[in-house]
C-alpha positions in Angstrom: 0.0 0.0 0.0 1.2 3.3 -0.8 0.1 6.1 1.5 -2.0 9.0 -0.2 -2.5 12.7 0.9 -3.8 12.8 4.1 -7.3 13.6 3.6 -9.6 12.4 5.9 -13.5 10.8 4.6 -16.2 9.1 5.8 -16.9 5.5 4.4 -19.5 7.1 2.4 -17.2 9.2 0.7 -14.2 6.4 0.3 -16.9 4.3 -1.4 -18.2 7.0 -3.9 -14.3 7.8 -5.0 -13.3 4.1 -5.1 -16.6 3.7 -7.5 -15.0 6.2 -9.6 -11.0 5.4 -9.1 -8.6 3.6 -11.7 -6.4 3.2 -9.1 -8.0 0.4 -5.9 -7.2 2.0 -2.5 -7.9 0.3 0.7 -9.1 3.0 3.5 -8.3 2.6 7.3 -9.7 5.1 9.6 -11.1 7.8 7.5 -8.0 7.8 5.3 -7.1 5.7 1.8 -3.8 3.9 0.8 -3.3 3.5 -2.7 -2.6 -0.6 -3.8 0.6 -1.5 -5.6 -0.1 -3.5 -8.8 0.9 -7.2 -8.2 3.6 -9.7 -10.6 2.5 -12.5 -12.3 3.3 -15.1 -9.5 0.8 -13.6 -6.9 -1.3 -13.0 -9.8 -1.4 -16.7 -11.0 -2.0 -18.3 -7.4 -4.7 -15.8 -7.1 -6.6 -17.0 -10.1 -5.9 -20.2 -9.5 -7.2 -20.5 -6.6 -10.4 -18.6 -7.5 -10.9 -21.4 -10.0 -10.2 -23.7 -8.1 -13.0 -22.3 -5.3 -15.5 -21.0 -7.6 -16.1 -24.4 -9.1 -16.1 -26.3 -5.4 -18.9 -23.6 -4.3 -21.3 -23.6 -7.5 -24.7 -24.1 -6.3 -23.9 -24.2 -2.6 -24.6 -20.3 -1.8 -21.6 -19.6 -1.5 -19.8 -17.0 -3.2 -16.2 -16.5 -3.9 -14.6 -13.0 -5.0 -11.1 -11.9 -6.2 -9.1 -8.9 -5.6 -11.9 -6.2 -6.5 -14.3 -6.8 -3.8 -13.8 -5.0 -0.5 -14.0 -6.6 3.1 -15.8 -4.0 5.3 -14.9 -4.3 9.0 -17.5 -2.0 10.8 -16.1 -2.3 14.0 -12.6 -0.7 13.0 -13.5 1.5 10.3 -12.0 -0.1 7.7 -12.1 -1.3 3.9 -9.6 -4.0 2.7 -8.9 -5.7 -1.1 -8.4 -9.8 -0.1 -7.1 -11.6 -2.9 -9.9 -14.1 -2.3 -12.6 -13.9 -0.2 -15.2 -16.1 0.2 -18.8 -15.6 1.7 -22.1 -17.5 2.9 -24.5 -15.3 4.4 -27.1 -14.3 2.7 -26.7 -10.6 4.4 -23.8 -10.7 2.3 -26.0 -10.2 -1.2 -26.9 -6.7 0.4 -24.1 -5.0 -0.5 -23.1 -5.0 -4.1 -19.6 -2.8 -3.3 -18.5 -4.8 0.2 -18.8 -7.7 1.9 -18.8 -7.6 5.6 -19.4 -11.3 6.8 -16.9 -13.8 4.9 -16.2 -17.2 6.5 -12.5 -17.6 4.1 -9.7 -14.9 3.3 -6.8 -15.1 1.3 -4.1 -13.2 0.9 -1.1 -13.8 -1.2 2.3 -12.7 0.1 4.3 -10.1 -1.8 7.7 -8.2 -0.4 5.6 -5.2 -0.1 2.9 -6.6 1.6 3.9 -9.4 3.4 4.7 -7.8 6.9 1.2 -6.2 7.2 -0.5 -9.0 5.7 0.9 -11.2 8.8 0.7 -8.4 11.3 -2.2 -5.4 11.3 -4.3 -6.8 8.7 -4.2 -10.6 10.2 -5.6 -8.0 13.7 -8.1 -6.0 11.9 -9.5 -9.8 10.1 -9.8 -11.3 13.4 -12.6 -8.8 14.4 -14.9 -10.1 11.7 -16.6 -12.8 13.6 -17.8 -14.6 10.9 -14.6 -15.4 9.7 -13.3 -19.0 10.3 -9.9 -19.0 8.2 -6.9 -16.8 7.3 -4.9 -18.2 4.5 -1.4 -16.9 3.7 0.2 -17.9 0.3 3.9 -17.7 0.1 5.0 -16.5 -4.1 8.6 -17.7 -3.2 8.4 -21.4 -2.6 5.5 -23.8 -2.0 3.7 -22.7 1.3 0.1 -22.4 2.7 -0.3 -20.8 5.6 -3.6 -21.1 7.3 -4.6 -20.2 10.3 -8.4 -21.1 11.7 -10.1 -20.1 14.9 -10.8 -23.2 17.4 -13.4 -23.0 20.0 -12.3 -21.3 22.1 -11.6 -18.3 19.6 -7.7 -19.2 19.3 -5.9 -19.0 15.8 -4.2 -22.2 15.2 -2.0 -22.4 12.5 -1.3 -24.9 9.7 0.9 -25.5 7.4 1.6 -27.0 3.9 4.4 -27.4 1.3 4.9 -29.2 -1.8 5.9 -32.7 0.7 2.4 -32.5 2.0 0.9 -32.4 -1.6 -3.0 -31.3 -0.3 -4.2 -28.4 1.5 -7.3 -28.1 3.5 -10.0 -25.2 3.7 -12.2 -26.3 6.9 -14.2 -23.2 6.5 -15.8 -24.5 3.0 -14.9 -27.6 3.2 -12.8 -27.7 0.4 -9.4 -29.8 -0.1 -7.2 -28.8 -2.8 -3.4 -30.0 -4.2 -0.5 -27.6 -3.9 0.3 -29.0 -7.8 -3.0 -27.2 -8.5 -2.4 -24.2 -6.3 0.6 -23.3 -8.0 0.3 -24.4 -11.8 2.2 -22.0 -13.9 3.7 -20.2 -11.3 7.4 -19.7 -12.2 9.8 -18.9 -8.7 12.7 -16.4 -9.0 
């Protein structure tokens, strides 16, 4: 994220501009960060795993978004771009520009992003209490990070790599190969 002039605005104002913006920005208490494009590996695990999703959640009510759709965390004031998000309540189908109650995020790790993507933003997620899983996805080696909330509200983290071969996403029920995950992705 790339921080713009400091100009403060109400949600309803972020939303209008971002309606109306070539450029995505993600807004954090009243003020907006401009998003750094992405390179083709984040790009390529993000559509594959959208593929991947989409087709396991046809029919089931469920939907699954990529990188345009904004999560909207009331409690915190804040709009954030996953790189797959995936939703099933109903409430959910209210608002066309945001969702505000996904079970599944995604984010796939860049240099730029990686830091906040594990720290502030993992913090701001957790306050969405319909959300069941945080998935991190590494772009430099073969590496799924996700982290669910137990019973007792905890975030438990599990991890796969290429040895493990299959990844599992409790929240929809969905298991998946790394093979899969990361076809066509070329490492530096």
């Amino acid at each position: 994220m790339i921080a713009s002039p400091k100009i403060y605005l109400t949600p309803e104002e972020y939303l209008q501009m971002e309606e109306k913006s070539d450029i995505k920005h993600e807004y954090i208490d009243g003020y907006i960060y401009a998003m750094a494009g992405a390179l083709d590996p984040h790009v390529t695990i993000a559509g594959n795993l959208f593929a991947l999703l989409r087709n396991h959640v046809r029919g089931s009510g469920c939907r699954v978004y990529i990188a345009d759709m904004k999560a909207r965390i009331e409690t915190l004031n804040r709009y954030y771009y996953p790189d797959v998000m995936v939703t099933c309540d109903q409430r959910d189908q209210e608002t066309p520009a945001y969702k505000k109650f996904p079970c599944l995020i995604v984010e796939v790790l860049s240099n730029s992003t990686e830091a906040f993507d594990r720290g502030d933003k993992f913090a701001d997620y957790q306050s969405l209490e319909s959300l069941q899983e945080y998935v991190l996805i590494n772009t430099k080696r073969q590496r799924v990070e996700c982290f669910r909330r137990n019973h007792e509200g905890l975030w438990v983290l599990q991890s796969y790599t290429a040895e493990t071969t299959s990844f599992r996403l409790h929240s929809i029920n969905f298991e998946g190969t790394i093979e899969e995950l990361y076809e066509d992705v070329v490492f530096e």
